[in-house]
N, C-alpha and C positions, 0 to 999 in steps of 0.2 A: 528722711532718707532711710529710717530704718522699720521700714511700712512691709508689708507681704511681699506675696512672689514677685512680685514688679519693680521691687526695689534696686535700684543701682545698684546695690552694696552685693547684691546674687546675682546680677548675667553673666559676673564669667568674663568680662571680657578685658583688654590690654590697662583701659585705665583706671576700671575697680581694683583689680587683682593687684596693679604696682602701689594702689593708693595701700588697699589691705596691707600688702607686705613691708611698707613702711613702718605701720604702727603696728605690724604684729612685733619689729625687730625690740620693741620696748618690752616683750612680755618674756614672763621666764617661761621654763620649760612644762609645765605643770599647767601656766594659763595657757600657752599655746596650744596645748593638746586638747583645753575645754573648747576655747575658741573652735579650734578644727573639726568641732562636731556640732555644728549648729548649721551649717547647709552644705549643698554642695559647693557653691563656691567660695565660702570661707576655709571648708578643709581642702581646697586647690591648690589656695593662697598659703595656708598653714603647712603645708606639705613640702614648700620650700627647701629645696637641699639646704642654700646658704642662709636659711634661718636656725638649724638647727647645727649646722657648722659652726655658726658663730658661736653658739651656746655650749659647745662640746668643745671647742677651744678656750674659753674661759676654764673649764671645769677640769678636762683631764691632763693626765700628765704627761710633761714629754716623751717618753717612753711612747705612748699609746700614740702621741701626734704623730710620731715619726710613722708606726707599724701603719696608720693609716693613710698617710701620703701616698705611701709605697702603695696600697690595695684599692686606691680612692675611686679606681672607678669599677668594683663591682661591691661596692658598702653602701649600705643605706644608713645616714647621717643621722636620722631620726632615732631609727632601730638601734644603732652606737651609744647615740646619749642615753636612751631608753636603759641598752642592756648596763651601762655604766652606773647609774641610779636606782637602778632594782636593788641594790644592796643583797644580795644573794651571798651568802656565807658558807664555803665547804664547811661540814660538820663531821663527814667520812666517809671514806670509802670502801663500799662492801663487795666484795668480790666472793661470785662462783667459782666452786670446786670446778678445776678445768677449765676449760678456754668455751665453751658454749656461749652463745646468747642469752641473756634475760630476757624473759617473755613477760614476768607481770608482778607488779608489786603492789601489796596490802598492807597496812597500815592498824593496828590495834591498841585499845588501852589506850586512850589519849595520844598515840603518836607513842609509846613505850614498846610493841613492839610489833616486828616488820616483816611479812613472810615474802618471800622473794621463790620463783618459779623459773626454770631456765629450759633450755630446748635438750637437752642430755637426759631429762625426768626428774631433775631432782628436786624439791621442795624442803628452802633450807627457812628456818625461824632462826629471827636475830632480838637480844633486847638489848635496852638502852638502861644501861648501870646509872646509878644516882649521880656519879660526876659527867654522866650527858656520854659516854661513850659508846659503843654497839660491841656487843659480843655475841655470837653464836651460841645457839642454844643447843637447836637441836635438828634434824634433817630426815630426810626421808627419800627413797628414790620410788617412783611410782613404774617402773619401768619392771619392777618385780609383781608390780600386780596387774601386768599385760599391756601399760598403758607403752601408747610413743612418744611423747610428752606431756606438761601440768601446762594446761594455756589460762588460765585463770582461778585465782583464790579470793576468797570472799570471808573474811573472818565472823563471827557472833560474836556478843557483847559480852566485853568480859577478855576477851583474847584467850580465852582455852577450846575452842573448838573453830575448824579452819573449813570450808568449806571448796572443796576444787574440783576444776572442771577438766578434761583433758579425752583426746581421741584415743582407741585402739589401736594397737600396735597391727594388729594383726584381722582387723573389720572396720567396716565405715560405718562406725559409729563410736559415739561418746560414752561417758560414766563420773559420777559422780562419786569423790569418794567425803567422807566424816573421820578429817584428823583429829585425836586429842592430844593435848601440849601439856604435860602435867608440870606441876613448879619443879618438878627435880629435873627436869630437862629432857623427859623421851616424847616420842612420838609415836603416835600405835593406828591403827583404822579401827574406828565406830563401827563404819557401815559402807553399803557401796549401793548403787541406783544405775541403772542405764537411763539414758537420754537419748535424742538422734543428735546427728553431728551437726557440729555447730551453735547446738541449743545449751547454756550455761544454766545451774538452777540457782536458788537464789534462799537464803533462814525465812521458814515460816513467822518465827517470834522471835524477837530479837534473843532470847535466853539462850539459842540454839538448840530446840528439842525436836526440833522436827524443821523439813527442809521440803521444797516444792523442785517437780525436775519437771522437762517436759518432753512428751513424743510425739514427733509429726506424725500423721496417720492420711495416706492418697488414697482416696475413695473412687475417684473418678477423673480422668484427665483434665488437668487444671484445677480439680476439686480436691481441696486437701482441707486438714484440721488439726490444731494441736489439742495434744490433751495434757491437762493440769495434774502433774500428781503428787499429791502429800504424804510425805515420807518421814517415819518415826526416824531420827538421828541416830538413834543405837542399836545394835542387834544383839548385845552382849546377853540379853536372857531368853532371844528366839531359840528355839527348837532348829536345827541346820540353817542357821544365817539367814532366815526366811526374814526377810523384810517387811515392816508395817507398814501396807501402803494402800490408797486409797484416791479417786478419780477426786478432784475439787472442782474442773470444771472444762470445756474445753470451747476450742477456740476458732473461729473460718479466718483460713490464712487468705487476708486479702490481698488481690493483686500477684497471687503464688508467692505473697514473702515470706521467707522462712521465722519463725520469732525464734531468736538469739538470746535476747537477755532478758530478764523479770527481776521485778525490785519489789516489796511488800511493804509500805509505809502506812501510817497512824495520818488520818485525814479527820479534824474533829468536824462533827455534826452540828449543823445546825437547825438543821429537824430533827424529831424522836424517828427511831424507824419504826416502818410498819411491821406487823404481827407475819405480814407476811415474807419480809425481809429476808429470815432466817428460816431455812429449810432443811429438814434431815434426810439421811439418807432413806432409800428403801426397805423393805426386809429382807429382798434376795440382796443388797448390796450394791446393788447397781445403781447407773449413776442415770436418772430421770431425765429425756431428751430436754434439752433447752432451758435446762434447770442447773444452776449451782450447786454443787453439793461441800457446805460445808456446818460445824457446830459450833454452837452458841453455850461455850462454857458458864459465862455470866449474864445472860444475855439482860436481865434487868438492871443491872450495872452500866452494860453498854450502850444499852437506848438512852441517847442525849449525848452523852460523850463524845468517843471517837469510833471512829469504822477503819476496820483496817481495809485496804486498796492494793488489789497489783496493778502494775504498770509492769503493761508489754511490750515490749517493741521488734519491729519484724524487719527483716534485715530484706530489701531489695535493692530496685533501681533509684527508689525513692521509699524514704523510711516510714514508718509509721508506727505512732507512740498511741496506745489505747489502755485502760485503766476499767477493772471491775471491781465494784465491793464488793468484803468478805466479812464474817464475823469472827471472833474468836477461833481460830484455826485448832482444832485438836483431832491427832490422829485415832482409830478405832483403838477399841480394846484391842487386848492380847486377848490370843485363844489359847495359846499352846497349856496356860491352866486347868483349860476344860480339856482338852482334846490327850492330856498324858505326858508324860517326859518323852526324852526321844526313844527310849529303848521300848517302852511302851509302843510307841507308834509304829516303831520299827518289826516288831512282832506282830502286831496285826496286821502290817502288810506281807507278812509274808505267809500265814496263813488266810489269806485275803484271796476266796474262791474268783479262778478265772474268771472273765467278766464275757458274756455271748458274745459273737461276732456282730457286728456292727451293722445296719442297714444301709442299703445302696443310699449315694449320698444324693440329695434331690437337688435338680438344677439351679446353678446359681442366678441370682434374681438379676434384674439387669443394673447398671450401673446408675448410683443417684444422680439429680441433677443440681444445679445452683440450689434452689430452694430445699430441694432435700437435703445437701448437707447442709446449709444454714440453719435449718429448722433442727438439727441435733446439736447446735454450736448456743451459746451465751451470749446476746448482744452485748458488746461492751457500754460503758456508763457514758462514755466520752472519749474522742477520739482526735486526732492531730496528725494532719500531713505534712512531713517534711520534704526540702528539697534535697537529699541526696539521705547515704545510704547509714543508719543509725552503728555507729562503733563501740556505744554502751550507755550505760544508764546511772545514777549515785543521786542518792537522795540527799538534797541539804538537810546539815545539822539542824533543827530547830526550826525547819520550816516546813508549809505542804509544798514544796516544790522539788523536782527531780530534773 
């Protein structure tokens, strides 16, 4: 009787399901839930309000019987015992300055300490004292540096640099800024990147030395593409806040979905890579049609090892998760050693003879097609459709999975 699809024990019908429900009443709460996933008509059976009544009347306490009599017909019996047994322990509660919403919380240092994001701008860090308590450390309002609110943080390893994402107060479009958390308790800005809206970036290395942001780019109606940028995390010894940044690779937004979120994870090899694997950039800089552009710090090191991987996901009607290899991410030199300090530079542009008037500008080419922008984009390594619309990304600890 407990043979495949044909088996009495799965049609479903009045005298499987009261036979089922009898011998499910023998089972606690724990086996009933495995049972309820072994087909559809055992989790019918197992679905039972008065199976799991019965169970949540042994277990909880009067107090709770009574609150539920009262509510009994919009509770779900299962869901009760469930939440009953979860063993969920308040540990504390952390409240925003003002009455705002919370918008996002991150986690660092083992779970020691906590940045919390809310709709007013502010971005507060919280840690956790050796007797398990949470105190505030230290806060920031980003609403000083043009933003309208922080919609997401993303901390580096280590929990001393914070990575957040957040739209314009005042244009439709996003930016990234590089908090640092020093142990005395302040908080200052690294660096800052623009993105398009909606697009979060994500720590090239987990050290935090550099950061990926990304910008939609419409080519042609319904023809669009992101582009991949690698960003040095500090500006503290640029010449005027000029940021180290450089193209890694870019992307055809399929289906018109926008990509939203990027995650960078350690995928180990189980082939060597090829010689051609790793590509550099050009001499003008530029970033080679249909080519990656990133560097191979160790690269003999890392052939056999591990590859590092983005994973992208593109936010539409239906999501989609796609992953390209990378190697060693490392931003360009610094120029500003060759090129002079700022006063230097400063004085050569202003003895810096006018430049001719400019040539009439020549007509613009006409607009690409599918293939032409595909043929400027990176085919991804591997790809995955979902059915509905992706709300974010988090790489498991200790695994290749996201």
């Amino acid at each position: 009787m407990a043979g495949g699809a044909g088996s009495a024990w799965q049609a479903g019908d009045g005298r499987a399901a009261a036979a089922l429900r009898e011998v499910f009443a023998w089972l606690s709460g724990a086996e009933l839930a495995r049972a309820g996933a072994a087909c559809r008509a055992w989790r019918a059976a197992a679905g039972d309000p008065a199976l799991w009544r019965r169970l949540l009347a042994a277990r909880a306490p009067a107090r709770t019987l009574r609150a539920l009599r009262r509510h009994r017909g919009s509770l779900s019996w299962r869901q009760e015992y469930v939440d009953l047994h979860a063993r969920w322990k308040l540990r504390a509660r952390l409240t925003a300055p003002g009455d705002e919403p919370l918008l996002h919380a991150a986690l660092a240092d083992g779970g020691r300490r906590l940045a919390v994001t809310s709709e007013d701008g502010l971005v507060t860090i919280w840690d956790k004292d050796a007797d398990g308590t949470w105190s505030e450390r230290c806060g920031i309002s980003v609403r000083e540096q043009g933003w309208a609110r922080a919609e997401r943080a993303v901390w580096a390893a280590g929990g001393a640099r914070l990575l957040v994402a957040g739209p314009l107060a005042l244009a439709a479009r996003w930016e990234l800024l590089v908090l640092r958390v020093s142990a005395g308790g302040a908080c200052g800005v690294l660096s800052r990147a623009g993105c398009s809206a909606g697009a979060a970036g994500c720590w090239a290395r987990p050290a935090g030395d550099a950061f990926l942001s990304l910008e939609l780019s419409r080519l042609a109606p319904g023809q669009a593409c992101t582009t991949v940028w690698l960003n040095a995390a500090t500006q503290e010894i640029q010449s005027e806040y000029a940021g180290v940044t450089a193209p890694l690779l870019r992307i055809y937004n399929e289906d018109s979905g926008h990509i939203t979120h990027a995650v960078v994870v350690e995928v180990p090899l189980e082939e060597p890579l090829d010689d051609d694997a790793v590509s550099s950039p050009t001499d003008d800089g530029q970033l080679a049609p249909g080519e990656p552009y990133y560097r191979a710090t160790c690269a003999s090191e890392a052939r056999g090892a591990s590859v590092q991987t983005l994973v992208a996901a593109s936010y539409g009607e239906s999501g989609i998760v796609r992953t390209w290899p990378l190697a060693a991410l490392q931003p360009p030199p610094l120029l500003a050693a060759a090129l002079g300090d700022l006063r230097q530079r400063r004085r050569a542009r202003e003895h810096r003879p006018s430049p001719p008037p400019a040539p009439p500008a020549p007509p613009a080419p006409p607009e690409p097609d599918e293939a032409a922008v595909r043929a400027l984009c990176t085919p991804p390594d591997s790809a995955c459709r979902l059915h509905a619309a992706v709300l974010g990304i988090v790489p498991h600890p200790g695994y290749e999975r996201v």
